[in-house]
TORKOL-4160 file (C-alpha; in steps of 0.2 Angstrom, whole numbers, padded with zeros to 4 digits, m for minus):
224
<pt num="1" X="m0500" Y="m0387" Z="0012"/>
<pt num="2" X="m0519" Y="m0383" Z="0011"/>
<pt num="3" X="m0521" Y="m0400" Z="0019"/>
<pt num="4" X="m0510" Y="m0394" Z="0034"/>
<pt num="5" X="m0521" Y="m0378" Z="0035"/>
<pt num="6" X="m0536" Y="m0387" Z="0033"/>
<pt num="7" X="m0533" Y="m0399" Z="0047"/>
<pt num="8" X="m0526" Y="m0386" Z="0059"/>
<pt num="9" X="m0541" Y="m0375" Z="0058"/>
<pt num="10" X="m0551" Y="m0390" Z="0062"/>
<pt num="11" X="m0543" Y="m0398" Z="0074"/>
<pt num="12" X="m0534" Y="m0382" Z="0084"/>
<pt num="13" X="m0549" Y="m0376" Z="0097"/>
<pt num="14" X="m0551" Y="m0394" Z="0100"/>
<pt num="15" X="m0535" Y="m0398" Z="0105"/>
<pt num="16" X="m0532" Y="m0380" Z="0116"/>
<pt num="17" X="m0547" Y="m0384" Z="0125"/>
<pt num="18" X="m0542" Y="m0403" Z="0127"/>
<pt num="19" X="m0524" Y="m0399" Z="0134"/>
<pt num="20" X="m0529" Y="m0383" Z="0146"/>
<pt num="21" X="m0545" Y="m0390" Z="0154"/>
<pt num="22" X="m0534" Y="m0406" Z="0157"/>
<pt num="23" X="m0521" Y="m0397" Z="0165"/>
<pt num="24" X="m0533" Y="m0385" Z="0175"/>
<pt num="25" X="m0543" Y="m0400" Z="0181"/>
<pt num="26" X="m0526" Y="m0405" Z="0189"/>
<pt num="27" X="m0523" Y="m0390" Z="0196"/>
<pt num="28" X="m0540" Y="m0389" Z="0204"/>
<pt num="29" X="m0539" Y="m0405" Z="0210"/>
<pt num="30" X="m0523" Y="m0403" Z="0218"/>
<pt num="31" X="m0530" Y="m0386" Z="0228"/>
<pt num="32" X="m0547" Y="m0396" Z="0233"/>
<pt num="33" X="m0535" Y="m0409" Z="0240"/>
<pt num="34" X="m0524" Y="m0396" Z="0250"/>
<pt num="35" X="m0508" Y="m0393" Z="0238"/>
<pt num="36" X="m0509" Y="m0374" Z="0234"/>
<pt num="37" X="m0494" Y="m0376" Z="0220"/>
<pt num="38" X="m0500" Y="m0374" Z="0203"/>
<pt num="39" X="m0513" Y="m0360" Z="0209"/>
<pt num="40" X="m0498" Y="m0349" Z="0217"/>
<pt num="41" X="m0488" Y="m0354" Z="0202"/>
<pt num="42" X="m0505" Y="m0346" Z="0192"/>
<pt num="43" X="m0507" Y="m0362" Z="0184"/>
<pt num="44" X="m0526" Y="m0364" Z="0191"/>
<pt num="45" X="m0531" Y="m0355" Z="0173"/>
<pt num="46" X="m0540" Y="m0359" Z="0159"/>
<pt num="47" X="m0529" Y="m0347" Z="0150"/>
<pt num="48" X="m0521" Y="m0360" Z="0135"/>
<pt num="49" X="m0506" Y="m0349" Z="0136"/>
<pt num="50" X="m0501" Y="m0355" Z="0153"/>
<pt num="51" X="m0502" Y="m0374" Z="0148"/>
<pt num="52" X="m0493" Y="m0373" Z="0131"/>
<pt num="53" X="m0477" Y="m0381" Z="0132"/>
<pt num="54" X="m0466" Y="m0373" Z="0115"/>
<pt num="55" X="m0459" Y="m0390" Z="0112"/>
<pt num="56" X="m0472" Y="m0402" Z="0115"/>
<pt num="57" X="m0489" Y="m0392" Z="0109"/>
<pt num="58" X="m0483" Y="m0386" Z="0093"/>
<pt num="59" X="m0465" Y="m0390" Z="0087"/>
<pt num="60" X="m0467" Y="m0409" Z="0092"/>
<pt num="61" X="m0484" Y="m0412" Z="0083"/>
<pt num="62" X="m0480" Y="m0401" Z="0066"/>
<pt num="63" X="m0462" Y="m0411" Z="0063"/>
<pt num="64" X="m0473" Y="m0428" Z="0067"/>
<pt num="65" X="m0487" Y="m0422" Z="0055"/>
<pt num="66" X="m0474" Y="m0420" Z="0040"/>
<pt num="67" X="m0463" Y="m0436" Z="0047"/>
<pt num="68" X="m0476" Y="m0446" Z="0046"/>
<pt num="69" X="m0488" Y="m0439" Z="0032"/>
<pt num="70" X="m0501" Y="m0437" Z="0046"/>
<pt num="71" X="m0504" Y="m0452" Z="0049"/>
<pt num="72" X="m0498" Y="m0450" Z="0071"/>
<pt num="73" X="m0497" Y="m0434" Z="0078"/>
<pt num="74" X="m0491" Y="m0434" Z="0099"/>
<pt num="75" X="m0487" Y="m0417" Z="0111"/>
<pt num="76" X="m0491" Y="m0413" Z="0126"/>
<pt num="77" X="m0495" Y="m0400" Z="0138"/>
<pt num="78" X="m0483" Y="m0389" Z="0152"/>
<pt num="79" X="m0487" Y="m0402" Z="0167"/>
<pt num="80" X="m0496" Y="m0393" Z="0182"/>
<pt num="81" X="m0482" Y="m0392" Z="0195"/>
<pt num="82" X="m0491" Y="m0404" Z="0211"/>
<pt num="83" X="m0481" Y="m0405" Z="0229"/>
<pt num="84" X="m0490" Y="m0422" Z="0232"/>
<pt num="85" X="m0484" Y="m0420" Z="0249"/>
<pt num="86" X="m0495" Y="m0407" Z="0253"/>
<pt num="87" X="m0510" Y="m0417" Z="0250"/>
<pt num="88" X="m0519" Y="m0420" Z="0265"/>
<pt num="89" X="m0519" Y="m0439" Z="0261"/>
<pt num="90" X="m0505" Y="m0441" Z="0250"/>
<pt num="91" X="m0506" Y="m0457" Z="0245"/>
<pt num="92" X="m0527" Y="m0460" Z="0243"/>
<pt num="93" X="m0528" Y="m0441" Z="0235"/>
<pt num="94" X="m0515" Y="m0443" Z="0222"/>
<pt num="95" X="m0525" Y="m0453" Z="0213"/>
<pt num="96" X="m0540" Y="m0441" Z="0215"/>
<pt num="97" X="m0528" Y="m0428" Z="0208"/>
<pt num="98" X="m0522" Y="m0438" Z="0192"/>
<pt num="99" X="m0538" Y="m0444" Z="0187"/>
<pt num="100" X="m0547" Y="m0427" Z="0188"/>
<pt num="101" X="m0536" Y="m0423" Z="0170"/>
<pt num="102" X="m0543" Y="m0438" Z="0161"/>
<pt num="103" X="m0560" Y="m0437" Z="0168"/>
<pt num="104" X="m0559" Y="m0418" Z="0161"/>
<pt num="105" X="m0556" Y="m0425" Z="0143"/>
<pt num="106" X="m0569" Y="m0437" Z="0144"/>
<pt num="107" X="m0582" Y="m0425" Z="0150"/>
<pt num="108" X="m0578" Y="m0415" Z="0134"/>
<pt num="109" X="m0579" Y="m0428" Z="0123"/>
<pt num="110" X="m0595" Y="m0430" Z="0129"/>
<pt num="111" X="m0600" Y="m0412" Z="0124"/>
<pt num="112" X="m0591" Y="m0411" Z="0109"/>
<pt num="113" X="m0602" Y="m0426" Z="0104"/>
<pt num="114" X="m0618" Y="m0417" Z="0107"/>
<pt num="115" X="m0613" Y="m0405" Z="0098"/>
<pt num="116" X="m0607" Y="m0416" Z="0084"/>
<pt num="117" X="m0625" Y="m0424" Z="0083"/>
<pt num="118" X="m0633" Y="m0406" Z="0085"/>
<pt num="119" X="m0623" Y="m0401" Z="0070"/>
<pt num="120" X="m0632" Y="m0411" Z="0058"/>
<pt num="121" X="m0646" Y="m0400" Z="0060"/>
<pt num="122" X="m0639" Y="m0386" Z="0053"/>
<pt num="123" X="m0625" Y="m0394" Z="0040"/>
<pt num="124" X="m0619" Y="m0411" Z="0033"/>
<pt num="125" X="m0607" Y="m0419" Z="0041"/>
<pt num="126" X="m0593" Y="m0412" Z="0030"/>
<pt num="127" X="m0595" Y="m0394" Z="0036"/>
<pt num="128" X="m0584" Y="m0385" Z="0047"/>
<pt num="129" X="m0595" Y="m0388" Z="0063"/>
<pt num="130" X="m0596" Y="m0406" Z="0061"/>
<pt num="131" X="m0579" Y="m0409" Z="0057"/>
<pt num="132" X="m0573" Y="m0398" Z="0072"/>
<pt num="133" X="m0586" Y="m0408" Z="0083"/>
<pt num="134" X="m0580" Y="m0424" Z="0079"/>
<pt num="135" X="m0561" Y="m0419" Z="0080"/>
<pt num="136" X="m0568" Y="m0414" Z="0099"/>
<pt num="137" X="m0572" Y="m0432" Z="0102"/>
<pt num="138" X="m0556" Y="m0440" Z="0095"/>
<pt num="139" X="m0542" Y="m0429" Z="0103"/>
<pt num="140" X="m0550" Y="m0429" Z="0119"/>
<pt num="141" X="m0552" Y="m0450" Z="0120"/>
<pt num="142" X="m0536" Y="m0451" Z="0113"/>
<pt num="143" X="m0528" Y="m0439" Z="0128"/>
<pt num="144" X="m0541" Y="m0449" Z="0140"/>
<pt num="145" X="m0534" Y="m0466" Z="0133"/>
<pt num="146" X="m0516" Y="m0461" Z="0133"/>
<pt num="147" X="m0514" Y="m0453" Z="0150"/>
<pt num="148" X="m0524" Y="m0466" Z="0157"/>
<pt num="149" X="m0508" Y="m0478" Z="0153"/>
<pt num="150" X="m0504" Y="m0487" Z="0168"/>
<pt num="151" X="m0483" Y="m0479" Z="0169"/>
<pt num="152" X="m0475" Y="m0465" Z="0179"/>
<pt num="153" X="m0478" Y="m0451" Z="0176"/>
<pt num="154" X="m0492" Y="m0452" Z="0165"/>
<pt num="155" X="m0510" Y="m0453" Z="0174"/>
<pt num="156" X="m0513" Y="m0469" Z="0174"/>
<pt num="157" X="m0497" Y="m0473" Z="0184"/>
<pt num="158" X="m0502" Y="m0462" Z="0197"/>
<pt num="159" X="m0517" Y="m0470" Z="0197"/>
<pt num="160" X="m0509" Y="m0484" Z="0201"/>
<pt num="161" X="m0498" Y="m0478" Z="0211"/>
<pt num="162" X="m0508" Y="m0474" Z="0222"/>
<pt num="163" X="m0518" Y="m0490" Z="0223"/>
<pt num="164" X="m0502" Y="m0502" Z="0226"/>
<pt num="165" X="m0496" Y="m0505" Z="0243"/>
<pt num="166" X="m0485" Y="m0493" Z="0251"/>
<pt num="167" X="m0468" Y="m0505" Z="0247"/>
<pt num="168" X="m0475" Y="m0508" Z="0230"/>
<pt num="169" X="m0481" Y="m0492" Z="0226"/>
<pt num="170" X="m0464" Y="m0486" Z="0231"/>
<pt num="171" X="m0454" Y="m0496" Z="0221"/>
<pt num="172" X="m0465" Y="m0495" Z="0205"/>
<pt num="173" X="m0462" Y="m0476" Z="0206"/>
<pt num="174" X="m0444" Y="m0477" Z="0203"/>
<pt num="175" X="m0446" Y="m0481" Z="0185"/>
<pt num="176" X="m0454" Y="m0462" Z="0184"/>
<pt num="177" X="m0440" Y="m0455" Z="0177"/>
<pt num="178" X="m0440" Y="m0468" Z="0161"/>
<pt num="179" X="m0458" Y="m0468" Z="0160"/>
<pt num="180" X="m0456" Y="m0457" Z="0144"/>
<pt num="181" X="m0444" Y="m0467" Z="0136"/>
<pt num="182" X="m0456" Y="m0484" Z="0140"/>
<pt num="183" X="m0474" Y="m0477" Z="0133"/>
<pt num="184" X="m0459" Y="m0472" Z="0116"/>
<pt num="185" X="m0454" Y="m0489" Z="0117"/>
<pt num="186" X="m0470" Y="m0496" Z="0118"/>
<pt num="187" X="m0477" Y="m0484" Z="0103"/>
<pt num="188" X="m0463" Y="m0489" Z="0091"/>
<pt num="189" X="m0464" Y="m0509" Z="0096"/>
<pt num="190" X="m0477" Y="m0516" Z="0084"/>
<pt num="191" X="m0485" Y="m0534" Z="0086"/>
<pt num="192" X="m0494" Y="m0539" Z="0069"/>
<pt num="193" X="m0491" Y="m0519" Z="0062"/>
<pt num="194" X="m0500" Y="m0516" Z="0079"/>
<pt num="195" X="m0491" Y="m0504" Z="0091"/>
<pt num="196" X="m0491" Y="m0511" Z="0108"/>
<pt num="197" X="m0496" Y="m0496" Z="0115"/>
<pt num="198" X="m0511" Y="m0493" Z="0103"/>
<pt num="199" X="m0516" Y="m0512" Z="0112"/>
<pt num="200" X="m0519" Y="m0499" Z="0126"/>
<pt num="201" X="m0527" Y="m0486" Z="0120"/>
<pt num="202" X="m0539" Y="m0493" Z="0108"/>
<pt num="203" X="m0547" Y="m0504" Z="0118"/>
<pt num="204" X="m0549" Y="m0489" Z="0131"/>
<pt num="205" X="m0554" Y="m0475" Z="0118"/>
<pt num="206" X="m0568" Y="m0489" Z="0111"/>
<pt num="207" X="m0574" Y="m0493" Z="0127"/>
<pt num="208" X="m0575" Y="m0473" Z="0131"/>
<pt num="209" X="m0582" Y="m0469" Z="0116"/>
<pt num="210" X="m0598" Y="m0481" Z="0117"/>
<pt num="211" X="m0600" Y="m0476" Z="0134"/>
<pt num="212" X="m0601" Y="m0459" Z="0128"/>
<pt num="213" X="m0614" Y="m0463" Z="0113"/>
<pt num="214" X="m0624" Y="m0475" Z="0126"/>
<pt num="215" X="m0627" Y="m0458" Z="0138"/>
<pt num="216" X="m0631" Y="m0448" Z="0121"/>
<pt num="217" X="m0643" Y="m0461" Z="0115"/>
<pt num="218" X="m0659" Y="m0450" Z="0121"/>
<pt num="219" X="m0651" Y="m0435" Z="0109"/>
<pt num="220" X="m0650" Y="m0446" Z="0095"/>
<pt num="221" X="m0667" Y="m0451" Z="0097"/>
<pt num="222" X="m0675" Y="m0436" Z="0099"/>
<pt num="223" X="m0664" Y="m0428" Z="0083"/>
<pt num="224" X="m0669" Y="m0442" Z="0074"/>
């Protein structure tokens, strides 16, 4: 139990800032683009209250935390409400739209990395601070990896969506409505103890991550 409170004290503003400002990048994107939805719906907030989905913020990730003995926790977020068809270019701004979320996360992890490395001037890296600042970084290349998956209706599958050619891109967004049960499928098939959709997302959240330390670089100098 203390273990629980201890890593929900840690990793709760983290995760609130992760999910709203992902879901409010949306819903700015979609306004600059010309689709008014989400903001008449009062979803254009970064109020967490309006993004918290009961079932897939809180309930999903505490019964995966015992299930699993905290070894994978999932949720998500109340998805903005977009009318894509009142973008001004549907198809080319869709993709502006979905990728606004995920470029949200990554420009987080980037300051909850400085703030990791500043941390160390004031305490070790077991203190509160540091250990808050580096669970910054992770949730927010996990969500940036995840969503960038490249299936209906995550992100990524807008993304490329928007990319195909219209017969393609129409027929690759039937499979929207299973997208869920796929990325499940994917997360529970395992090649060498290996999920197949930790293949994915490693890779990605690496790649992201040394990115982030490579812009950082001047700030651990300078700390140094």
């Amino acid at each position: 139990m203390n273990d629980l409170i201890q890593t929900v004290a840690v990793y709760a503003l983290p995760v609130l800032f992760a999910i709203t400002l992902h879901e409010a990048a949306h819903a700015y994107a979609a306004k600059y683009f010309g689709d008014s939805t989400a903001y008449m719906q009062g979803r254009m907030s970064l109020n967490p209250i309006k993004h918290i989905d009961p079932f897939g913020t809180v309930l999903i990730p505490i019964l995966l935390y015992f299930s699993t003995g905290g070894a994978f926790l999932f949720g998500y977020a109340k998805p903005v409400p977009i009318n894509f068809g009142q973008l001004r270019k549907p198809k080319r701004d869709m993709a502006w739209v979905a990728l606004a979320g995920p470029a949200a996360n990554l420009f987080m992890a980037l300051l909850w990395l400085v703030l990791y490395q500043l941390s160390f001037q004031f305490s070790g890296p077991e203190e509160f601070l540091a250990l808050m600042a580096k669970a910054g970084v992770l949730v927010n290349l996990a969500l940036f990896a995840f969503n960038l998956f490249p299936i209906p209706p995550l992100d990524g599958g807008r993304i490329l969506t928007s990319l195909l050619p219209h017969k393609y891109a129409y027929q690759f967004a039937k499979i929207e409505p299973y997208g869920f049960f796929i990325v499940l499928a994917l997360l529970f098939i395992k090649i060498g103890g290996v999920s197949l959709l930790y293949l994915w997302v490693n890779p990605v959240r690496s790649f992201a991550l040394d990115l982030l330390q490579l812009i950082t670089l001047p700030i651990s100098f300078l700390l140094r």
